[in-house]
N, C-alpha and C positions, 0 to 999 in steps of 0.2 A: 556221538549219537548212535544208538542200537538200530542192528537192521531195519524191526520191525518198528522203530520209531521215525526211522526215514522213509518206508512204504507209506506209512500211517499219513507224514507229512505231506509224500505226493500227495495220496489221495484226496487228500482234503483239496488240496491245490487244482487238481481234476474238477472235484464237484462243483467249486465253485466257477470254473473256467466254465460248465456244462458239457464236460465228458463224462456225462454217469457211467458209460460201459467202461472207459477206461479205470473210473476210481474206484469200481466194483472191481475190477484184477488187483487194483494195490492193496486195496482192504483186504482183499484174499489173499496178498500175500505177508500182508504183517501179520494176517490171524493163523496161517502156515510158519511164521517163524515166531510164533507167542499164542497158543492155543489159549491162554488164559485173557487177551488182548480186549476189555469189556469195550473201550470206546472204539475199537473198531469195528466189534460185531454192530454196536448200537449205528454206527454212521453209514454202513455197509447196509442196515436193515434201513436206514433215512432212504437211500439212494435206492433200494430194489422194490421201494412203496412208491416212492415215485415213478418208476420205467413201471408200477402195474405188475409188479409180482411180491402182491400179496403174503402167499403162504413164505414165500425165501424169507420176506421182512420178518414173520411172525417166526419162524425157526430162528435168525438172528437173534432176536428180543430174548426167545427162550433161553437160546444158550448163554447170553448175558446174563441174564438172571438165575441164572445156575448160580455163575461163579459169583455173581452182588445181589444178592435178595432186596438189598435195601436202595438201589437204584432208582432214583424217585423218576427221572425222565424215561428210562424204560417203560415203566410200567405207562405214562403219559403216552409214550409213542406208540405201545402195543394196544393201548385203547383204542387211540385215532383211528388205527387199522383194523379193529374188531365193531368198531361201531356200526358198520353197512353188514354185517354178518353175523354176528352173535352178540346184543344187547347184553346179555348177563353177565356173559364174561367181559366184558369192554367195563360194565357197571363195578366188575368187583377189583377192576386194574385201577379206576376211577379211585374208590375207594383204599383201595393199599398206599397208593399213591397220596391221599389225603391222609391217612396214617399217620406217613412220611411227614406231609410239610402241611399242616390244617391250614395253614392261610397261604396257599397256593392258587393264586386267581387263574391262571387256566384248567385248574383240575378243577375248580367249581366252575368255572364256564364250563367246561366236557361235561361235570353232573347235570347242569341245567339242560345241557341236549339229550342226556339221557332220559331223564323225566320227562323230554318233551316227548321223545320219540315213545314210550309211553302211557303218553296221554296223561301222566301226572300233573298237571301243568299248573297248579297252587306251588307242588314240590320245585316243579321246574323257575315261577315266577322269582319264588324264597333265592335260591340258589342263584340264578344272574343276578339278581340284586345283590345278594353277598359279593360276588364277582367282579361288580361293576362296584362295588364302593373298594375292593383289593386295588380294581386296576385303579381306582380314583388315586388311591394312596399313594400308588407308583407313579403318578403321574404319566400312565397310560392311556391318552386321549382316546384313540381311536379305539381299542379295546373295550374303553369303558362306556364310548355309545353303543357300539354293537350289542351288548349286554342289555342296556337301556331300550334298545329299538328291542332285542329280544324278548325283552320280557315283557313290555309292553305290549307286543302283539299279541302275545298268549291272555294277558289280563283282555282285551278285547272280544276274548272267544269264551269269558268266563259267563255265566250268568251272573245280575246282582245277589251277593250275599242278606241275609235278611237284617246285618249290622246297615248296609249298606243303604237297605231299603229303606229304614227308619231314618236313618240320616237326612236322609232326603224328602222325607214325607216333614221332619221334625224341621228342616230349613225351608220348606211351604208356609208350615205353621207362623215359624218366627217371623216369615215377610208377607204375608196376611193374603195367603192364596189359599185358603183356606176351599174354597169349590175342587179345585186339582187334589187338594190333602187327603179330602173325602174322597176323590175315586179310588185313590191309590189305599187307601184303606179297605172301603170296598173289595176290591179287587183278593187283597192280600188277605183278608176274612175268609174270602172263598176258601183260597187256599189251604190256611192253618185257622179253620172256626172254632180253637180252644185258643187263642193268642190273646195272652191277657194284656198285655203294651198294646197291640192294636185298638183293642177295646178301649182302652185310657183313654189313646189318640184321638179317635173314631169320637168319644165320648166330648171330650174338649174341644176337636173341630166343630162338632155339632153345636154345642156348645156358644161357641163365638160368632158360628151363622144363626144363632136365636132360636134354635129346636133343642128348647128348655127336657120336652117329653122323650126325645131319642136320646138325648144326654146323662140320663137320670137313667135310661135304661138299658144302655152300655153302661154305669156303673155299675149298676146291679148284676148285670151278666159278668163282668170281673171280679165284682166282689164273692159272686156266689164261687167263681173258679178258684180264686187263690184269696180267701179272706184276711189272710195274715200279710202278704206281701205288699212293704212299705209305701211302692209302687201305687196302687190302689190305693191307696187310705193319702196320698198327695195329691192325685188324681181328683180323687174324692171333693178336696177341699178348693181346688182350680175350677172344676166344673160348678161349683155353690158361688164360687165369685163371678162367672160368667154366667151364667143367668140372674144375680141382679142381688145372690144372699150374699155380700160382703162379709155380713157379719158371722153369718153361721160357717164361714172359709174358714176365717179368722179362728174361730173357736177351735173347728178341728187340725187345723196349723197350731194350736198350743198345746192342743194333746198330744199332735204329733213331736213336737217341741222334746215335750215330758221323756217322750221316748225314746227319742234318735236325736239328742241335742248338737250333733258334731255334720248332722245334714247340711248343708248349704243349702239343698235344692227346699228345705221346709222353707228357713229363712225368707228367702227370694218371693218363694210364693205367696210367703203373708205380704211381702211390701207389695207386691202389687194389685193383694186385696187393700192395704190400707191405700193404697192410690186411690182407688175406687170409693174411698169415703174421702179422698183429699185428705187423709192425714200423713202431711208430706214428713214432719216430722216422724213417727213411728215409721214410715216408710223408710228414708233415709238412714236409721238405726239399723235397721233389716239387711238390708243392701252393707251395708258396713261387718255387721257380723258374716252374712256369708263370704266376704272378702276377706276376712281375715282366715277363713275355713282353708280358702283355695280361689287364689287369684282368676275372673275371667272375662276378659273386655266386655263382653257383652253387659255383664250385669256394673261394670264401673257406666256403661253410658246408660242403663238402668236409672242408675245412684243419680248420674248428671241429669237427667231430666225431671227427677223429683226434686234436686237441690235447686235449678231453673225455678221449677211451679214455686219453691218455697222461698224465692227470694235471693238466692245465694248463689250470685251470677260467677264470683272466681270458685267457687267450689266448683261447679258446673265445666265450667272451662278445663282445669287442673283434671276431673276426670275422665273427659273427654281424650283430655290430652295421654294419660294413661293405656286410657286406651288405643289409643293411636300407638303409642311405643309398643306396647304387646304386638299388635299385627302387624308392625313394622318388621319385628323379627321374625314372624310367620310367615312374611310374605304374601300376607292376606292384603294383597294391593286396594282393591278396590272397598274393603271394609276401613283398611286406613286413610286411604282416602276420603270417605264420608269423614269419618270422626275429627280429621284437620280439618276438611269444609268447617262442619260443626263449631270447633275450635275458633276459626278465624272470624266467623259470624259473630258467637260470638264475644270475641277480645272486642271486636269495633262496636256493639253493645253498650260493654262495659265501657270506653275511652267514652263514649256519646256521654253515656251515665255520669262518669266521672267528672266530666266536662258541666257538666249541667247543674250536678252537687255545686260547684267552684263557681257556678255561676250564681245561684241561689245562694251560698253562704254571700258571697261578694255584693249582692244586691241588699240582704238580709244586714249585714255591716256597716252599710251605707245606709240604709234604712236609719239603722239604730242610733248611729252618728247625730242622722239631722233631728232626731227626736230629740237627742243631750243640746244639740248648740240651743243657744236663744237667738229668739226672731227679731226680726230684723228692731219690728216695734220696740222689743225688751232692750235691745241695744240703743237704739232712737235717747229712750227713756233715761236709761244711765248717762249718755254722752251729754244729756239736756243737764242734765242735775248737778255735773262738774262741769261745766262749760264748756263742753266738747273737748274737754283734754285727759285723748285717750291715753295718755301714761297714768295718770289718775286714776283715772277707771281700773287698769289693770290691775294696778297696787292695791286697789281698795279688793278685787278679786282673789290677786294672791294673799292677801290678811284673811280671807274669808276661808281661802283652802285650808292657808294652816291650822286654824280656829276648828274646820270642822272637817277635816280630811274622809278622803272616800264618797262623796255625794256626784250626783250628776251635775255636769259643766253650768244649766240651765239655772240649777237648784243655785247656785253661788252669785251670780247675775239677777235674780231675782233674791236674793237675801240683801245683797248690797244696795239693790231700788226700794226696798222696802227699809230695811236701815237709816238711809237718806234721806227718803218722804217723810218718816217719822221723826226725825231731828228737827227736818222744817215744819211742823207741824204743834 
């Protein structure tokens, strides 16, 4: 072993017994007998950041990287210690460093603090998230909450985005809170009074609370903004179905049709103007095409409630079921949940149903039976005419089958009493 590999050796041996001042003289003295010595400078600058001297640590790092430009922890450790002092340079050690190894989850955790400190803090969110799914990889627990709690916090200090905002105005809509929908639009008018999706919304909440006259004139005010966009002219044909013209929806849902035939979102909206005339059939057509565009639970439990109105209890079920798988793997707990409810409802529907067919055909069967037998009289009558010997009888029954095969039981019992009577006669 070389001198300066047996200094190197204490030293390490120091740091970690918790003699920094000792391992600071061994590191000093392997990098005395190997001027070139990078991982001693590097562990000598670990040890002099710790005891709280700063600039030594930051002279260490430098002279390392003289003689290893391409030293990826280096540059990792003289960030660390440039961070409470000089962001830029700490940002562009960050960076070299990512260079180096692009999927290096502590050097995107150190960017995330960067941004933070900043005030970047979308930059800073993006970035632990990257971090947190690296350390996921490595199966880095603790790491990878840190990141998680980090960046959560920062999303907490965000305002809502305006994606964000329609999202949630648009899941008012779907679950018929339509009073809360409208302030929140309200409000968001103030805001940005050329927003033509607001107006759509605005327009179709109102819409669905019965203010036929505001609805017609939020479309107008987004038709006059943006006449061309697709938006509006689907809008358009949503609000004609809510207030009560089914059919003039419908109309311009096939214009629109004409024009943007690869929409789902057209599709969708004519089935459930055709719901509104009860034509479950054209409805359930609708709902099918849009699913074939682009699969999405909502509109499969759509499809199942039109299949339901229309009769067609396992269709119903199977898409309900559908849709249950879908949020299963979303982890949309509480929407898969409804749709199994849904589901189990109704299977045991159907078993009643099925049960009841089986019970009616079986009733229907037996019905039919006692209509072919002959009565009791009919039998009376034949047994009296051979003198009650029912072998007779039968024989004269089976001549009568073979003679005229395919008749009802009754019909062959009544051919042979009447046969008989007319012999004697």
């Amino acid at each position: 072993m070389t001198q300066e590999s047996e200094f190197y050796d204490l030293g390490l041996n120091k740091a970690k017994e918790g003699d920094r001042y000792g391992a600071v003289q061994l590191f000093s003295c392997a990098i005395a007998a190997n001027p070139e010595f990078v991982d001693a400078y590097y562990q000598r600058g670990l040890v002099l950041y710790d005891l709280g001297d700063r600039q030594g640590a930051i002279a260490d790092y430098n002279q390392a990287l003289k003689i290893n430009p391409q030293a990826f922890d280096l540059y990792i450790a003289r960030s660390m210690v440039l961070l409470s002092s000089d962001i830029t340079a700490a940002h562009a050690d960050i960076s070299q460093a990512l260079s180096i190894n692009p999927r290096s989850a502590i050097a995107h955790q150190l960017l995330g603090l960067v941004y933070k400190q900043q005030n970047q803090f979308e930059k800073a969110i993006a970035t632990y998230k990257k971090a947190a799914s690296l350390f996921l990889e490595m199966r880095d627990e603790n790491n990878c909450r840190r990141c998680i709690a980090s960046y959560q916090q920062l999303e907490a200090l965000l305002p809502p985005s305006m994606v964000d905002i329609f999202v949630n105005v648009q899941q008012k809509i779907d679950r018929g809170d339509y009073t809360n929908a409208l302030i929140d639009l309200n409000w968001l008018l103030q805001i940005e009074p050329q927003n033509v999706k607001a107006f759509c919304l605005r327009g179709l909440t109102l819409g669905k609370l019965g203010d036929s006259q505001g609805a017609i004139k939020d479309l107008n005010q987004a038709s006059f903004l943006e006449p061309q966009n697709p938006e509006v002219k689907i809008s358009r044909g949503k609000i004609r179905s809510e207030i009560g013209d089914s059919q003039g929806a419908i109309a311009d849902f096939n214009d629109l049709i004409r024009e943007y035939p690869r929409n789902g979102e057209i599709y969708t909206s004519r089935a459930k103007a055709y719901l509104k005339l009860k034509d479950y059939r054209a409805a359930i057509e609708d709902f099918s095409r849009s699913l074939a565009l682009a699969e999405h639970p909502q509109i499969y439990c759509d499809r199942a409630e039109a299949r339901y109105d229309f009769g067609d209890l396992q269709g119903a079920i199977d898409d309900y079921q559908k849709a249950a798988n879908i949020w299963f793997t979303q982890s949309a707990t509480e929407r898969y949940r409804y749709a199994i409810d849904r589901v189990n409802l109704w299977q045991s529907e159907l078993e009643k149903q099925t049960k009841e067919q089986k019970r009616q055909q079986v009733n229907a069967a037996a019905t039919v039976d006692l209509m072919q037998m002959p009565s009791m009289e009919l039998q009376q009558r034949l047994l009296g005419l051979v003198g009650g010997n029912m072998a007779i009888a039968q024989r004269l029954i089976d001549i009568a089958k073979q003679d005229h095969p395919n008749m009802p039981e009754v019909w062959y019992w009544q051919k042979v009493v009447f046969d008989l009577e007319s012999d004697r006669q």
